[in-house]
C-alpha positions in Angstrom: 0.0 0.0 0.0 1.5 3.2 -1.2 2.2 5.5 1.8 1.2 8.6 0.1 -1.8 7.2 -1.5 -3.5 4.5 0.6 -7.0 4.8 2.1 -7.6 2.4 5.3 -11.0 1.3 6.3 -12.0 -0.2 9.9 -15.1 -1.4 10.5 -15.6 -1.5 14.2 -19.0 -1.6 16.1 -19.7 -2.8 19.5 -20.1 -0.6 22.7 -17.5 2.3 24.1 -15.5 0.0 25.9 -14.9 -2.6 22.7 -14.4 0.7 20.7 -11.9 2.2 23.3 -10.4 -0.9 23.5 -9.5 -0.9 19.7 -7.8 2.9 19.5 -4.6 1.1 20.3 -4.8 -0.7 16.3 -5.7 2.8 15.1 -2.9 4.4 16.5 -0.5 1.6 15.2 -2.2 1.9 11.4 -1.8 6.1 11.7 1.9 5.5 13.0 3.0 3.0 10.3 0.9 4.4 7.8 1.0 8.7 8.6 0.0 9.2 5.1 -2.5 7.1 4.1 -6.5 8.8 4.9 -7.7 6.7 8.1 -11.4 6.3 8.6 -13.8 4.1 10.9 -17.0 2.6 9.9 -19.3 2.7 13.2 -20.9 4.5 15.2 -20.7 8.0 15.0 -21.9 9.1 18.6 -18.8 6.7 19.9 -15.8 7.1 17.0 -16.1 10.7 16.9 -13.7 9.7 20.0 -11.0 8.7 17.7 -11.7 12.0 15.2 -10.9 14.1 18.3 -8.7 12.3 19.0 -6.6 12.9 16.1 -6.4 9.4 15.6 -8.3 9.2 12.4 -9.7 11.5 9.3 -13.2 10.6 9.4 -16.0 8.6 10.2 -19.0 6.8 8.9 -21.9 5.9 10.0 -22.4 2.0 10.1 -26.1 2.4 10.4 -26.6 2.7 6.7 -30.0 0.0 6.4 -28.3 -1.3 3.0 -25.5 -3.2 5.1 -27.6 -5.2 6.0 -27.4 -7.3 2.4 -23.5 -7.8 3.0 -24.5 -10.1 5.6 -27.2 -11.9 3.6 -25.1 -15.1 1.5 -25.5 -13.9 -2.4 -27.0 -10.7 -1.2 -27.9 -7.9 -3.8 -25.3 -5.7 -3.0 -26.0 -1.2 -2.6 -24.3 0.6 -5.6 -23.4 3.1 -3.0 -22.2 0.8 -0.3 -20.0 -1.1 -3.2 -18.5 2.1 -4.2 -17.6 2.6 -0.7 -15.7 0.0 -0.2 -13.8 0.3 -3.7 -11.9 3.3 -2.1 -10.0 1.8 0.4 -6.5 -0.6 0.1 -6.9 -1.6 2.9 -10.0 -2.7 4.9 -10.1 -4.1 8.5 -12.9 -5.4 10.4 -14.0 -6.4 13.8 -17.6 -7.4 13.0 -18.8 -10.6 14.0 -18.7 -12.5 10.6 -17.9 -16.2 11.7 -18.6 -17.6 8.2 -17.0 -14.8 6.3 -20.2 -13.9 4.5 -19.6 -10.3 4.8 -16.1 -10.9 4.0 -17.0 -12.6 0.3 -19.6 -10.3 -0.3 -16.7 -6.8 0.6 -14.8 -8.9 -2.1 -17.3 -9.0 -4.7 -16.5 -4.7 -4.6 -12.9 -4.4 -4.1 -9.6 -5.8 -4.2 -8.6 -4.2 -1.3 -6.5 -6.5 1.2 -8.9 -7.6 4.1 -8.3 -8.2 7.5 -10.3 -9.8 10.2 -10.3 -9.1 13.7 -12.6 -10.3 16.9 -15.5 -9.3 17.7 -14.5 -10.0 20.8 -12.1 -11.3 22.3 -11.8 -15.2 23.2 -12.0 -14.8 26.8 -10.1 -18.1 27.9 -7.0 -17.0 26.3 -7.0 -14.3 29.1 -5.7 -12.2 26.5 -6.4 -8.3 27.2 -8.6 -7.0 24.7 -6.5 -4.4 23.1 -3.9 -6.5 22.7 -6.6 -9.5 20.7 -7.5 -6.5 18.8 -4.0 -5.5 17.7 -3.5 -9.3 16.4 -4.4 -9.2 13.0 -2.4 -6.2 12.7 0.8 -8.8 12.5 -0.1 -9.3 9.3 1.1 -5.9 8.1 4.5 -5.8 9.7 2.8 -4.0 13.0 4.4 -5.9 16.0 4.9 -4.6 19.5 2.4 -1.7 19.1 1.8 0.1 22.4 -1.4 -1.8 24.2 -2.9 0.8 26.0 -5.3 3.4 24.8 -4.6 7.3 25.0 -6.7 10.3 24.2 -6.2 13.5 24.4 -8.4 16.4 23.7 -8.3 20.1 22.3 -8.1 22.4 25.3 -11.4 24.3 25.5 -10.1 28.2 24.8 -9.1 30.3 27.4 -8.3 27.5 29.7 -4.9 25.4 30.0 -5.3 21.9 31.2 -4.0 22.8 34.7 -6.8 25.7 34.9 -9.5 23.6 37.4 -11.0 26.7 38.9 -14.5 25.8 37.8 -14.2 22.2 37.1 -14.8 19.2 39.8 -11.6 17.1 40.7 -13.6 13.7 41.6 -15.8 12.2 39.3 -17.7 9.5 40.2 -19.6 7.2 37.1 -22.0 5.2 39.5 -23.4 3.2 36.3 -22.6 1.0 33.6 -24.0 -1.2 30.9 -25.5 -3.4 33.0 -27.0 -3.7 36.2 -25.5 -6.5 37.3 -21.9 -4.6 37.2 -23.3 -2.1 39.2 -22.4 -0.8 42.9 -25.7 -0.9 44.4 -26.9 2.8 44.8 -27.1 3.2 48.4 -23.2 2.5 49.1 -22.6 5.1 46.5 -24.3 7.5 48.4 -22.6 6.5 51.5 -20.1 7.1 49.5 -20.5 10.4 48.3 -21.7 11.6 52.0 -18.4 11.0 53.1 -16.9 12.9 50.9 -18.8 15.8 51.6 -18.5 15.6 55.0 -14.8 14.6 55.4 -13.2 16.0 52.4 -13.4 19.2 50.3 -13.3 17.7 47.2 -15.4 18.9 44.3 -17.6 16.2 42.9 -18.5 15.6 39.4 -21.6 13.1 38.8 -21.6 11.4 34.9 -23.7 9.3 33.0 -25.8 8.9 30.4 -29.9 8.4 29.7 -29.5 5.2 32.0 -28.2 6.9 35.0 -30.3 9.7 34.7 -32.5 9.2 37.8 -30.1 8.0 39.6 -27.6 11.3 39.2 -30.4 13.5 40.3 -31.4 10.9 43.2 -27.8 11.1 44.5 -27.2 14.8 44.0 -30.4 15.8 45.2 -29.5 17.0 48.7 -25.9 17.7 48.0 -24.4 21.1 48.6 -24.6 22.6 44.4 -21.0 24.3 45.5 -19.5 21.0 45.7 -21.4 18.9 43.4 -22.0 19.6 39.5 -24.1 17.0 37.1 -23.1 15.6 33.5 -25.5 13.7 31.9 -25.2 13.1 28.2 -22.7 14.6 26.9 -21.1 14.1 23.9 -18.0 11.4 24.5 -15.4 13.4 23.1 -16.8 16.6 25.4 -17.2 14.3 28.4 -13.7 13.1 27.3 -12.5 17.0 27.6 -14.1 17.4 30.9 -12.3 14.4 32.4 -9.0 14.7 31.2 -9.1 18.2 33.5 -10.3 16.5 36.6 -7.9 14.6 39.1 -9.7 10.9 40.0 -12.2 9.0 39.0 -14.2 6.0 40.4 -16.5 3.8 38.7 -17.4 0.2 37.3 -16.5 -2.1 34.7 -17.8 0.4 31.7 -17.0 1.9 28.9 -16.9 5.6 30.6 -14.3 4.0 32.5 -12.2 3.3 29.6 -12.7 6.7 28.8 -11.2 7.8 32.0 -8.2 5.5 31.3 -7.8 6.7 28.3 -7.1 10.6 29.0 -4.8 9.7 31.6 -6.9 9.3 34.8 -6.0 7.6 38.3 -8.8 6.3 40.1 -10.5 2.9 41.6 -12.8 0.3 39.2 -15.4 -1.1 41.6 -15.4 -4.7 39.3 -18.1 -7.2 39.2 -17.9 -10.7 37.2 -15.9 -9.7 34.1 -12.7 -11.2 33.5 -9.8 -8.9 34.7 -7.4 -10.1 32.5 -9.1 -9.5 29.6 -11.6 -5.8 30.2 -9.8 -4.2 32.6 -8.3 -0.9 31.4 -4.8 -1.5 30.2 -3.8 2.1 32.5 -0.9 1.4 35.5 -3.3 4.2 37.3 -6.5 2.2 37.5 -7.0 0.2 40.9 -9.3 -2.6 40.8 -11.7 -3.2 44.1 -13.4 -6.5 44.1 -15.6 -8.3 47.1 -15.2 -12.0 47.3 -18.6 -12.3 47.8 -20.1 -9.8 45.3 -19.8 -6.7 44.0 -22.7 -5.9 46.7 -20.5 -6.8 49.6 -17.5 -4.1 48.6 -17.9 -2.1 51.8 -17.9 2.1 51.4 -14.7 2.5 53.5 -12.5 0.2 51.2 -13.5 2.5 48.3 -12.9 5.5 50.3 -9.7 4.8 51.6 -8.3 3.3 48.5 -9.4 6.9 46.8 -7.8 8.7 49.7 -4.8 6.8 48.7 -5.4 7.5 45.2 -5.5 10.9 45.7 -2.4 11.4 47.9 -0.2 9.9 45.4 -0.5 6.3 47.5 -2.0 3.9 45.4 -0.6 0.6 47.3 -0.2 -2.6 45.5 -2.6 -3.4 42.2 -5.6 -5.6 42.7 
């Protein structure tokens, strides 16, 4: 693929986490290709992360209704979609295609050299995930690529990224995905009361449409000076906003990949999921886990480990 003239494709869907956990292959194709026009095919609400990110040139939404027919066997093919794919040398996908019917059918439009990926990864090699997702990378000479996702974000203007006069230095994600990797919400606002009451750290509540009546239920009778709500940002805004805060605390989730990814310490209150293979790849993520259940974590653990956090402590790694 000609350095000055090559056009990459990755097709990459999945939820913020899976898509977080893939920046690390899109930062190794802009490094060993820096010429070449980079774009994503997914979804625009989460891979505008990697355009403001600088990590690639564009993206495009993978909602089209005509993509449908790429995953039919024999499928009449879109015009437009076929076109699509006949710009790119190079296409790589992570979409779940385990008997390569999408595959044949991309072929049918392009000669472009094709590389599959996982959907996800095969937890039982204990593999982490950004590293599975780097694999087929291999194939193009790309060995040894740095694991571990990084963002960074336009500084809003006026402000440097030490300026915190008006931005919280704590922020807590008491959500996720699913339930079942969820903190239950009353230790979260035993939680929260203790750091009100026995610290004077400014607080910064996030999530999105799930969490929404939880944020207001746990900021409702919180000082306003001290707390401040974010719910629904844009990623790559929400992605600003973090990378000028100091700590962050929350569960197995995608908005904690975020968090990683700018640069965050903090403490990852984890359920079920396999460590080896979803934690965030980040030396300044702590993992908390309970024996007995994510239930049973108790409220001074997590405060103390953030205390410890905080203070430049962070004892030894789960």
């Amino acid at each position: 693929m000609s350095s000055l003239q090559g056009r990459i494709l990755v097709i990459r869907g999945g939820a913020i986490g899976d898509f977080i956990l893939t920046l690390p292959s899109l930062a190794a194709l802009r490094r060993q290709f820096p010429e070449a026009h980079l774009e994503v095919l997914g979804y625009p609400h989460i891979a505008q992360l990697a355009v403001a990110g600088n990590l690639v040139d564009r993206v495009q939404s993978i909602e089209a209704g005509a993509l449908a027919n790429f995953f039919a066997r024999n499928g009449t093919l879109s015009e437009e979609l076929a076109d699509y794919f006949s710009e790119f040398n190079l296409i790589v996908s992570y979409l779940y295609d385990p008997d390569q019917i999408f595959r044949t059918n991309v072929a049918r439009c392009t000669p472009a050299q094709f590389l599959e990926g996982p959907h996800r990864p095969d937890e039982r090699l204990k593999l982490p995930a950004s590293q599975a997702f780097l694999k087929p990378l291999e194939r193009l000479a790309i060995f040894d690529a740095d694991p571990v996702p990084r963002l960074s974000f336009p500084t809003p203007a006026g402000r440097t990224r030490e300026d915190s006069r008006d931005s919280p230095k704590v922020v807590l994600h008491p959500g996720s995905g699913s339930e079942q990797k969820n903190w239950p919400e009353a230790k979260w606002g035993e939680l929260i009361d203790r750091l009100i009451q026995e610290t004077r750290w400014l607080l910064l509540l996030v999530g999105g449409e799930a969490e929404g009546g939880r944020l207001q239920r746990l900021a409702a009778t919180l000082p306003p000076e001290r707390v401040r709500v974010a719910q629904s940002l844009p990623l790559a805004e929400l992605g600003g906003l973090l990378e000028r805060c100091t700590a962050f605390v929350g569960h197995d989730s995608g908005i904690s990949h975020l968090a990683a990814a700018v640069g965050l310490p903090g403490v990852l209150l984890w359920g079920e999921s396999v460590q080896a293979v979803w934690r965030p790849p980040s030396e300044r993520m702590f993992i908390l886990r309970d024996n007995e259940g994510l239930a049973h974590l108790a409220v001074n653990e997590v405060f103390q480990r953030l205390q410890q956090v905080l203070s430049g402590v962070p004892g030894p790694r789960s």
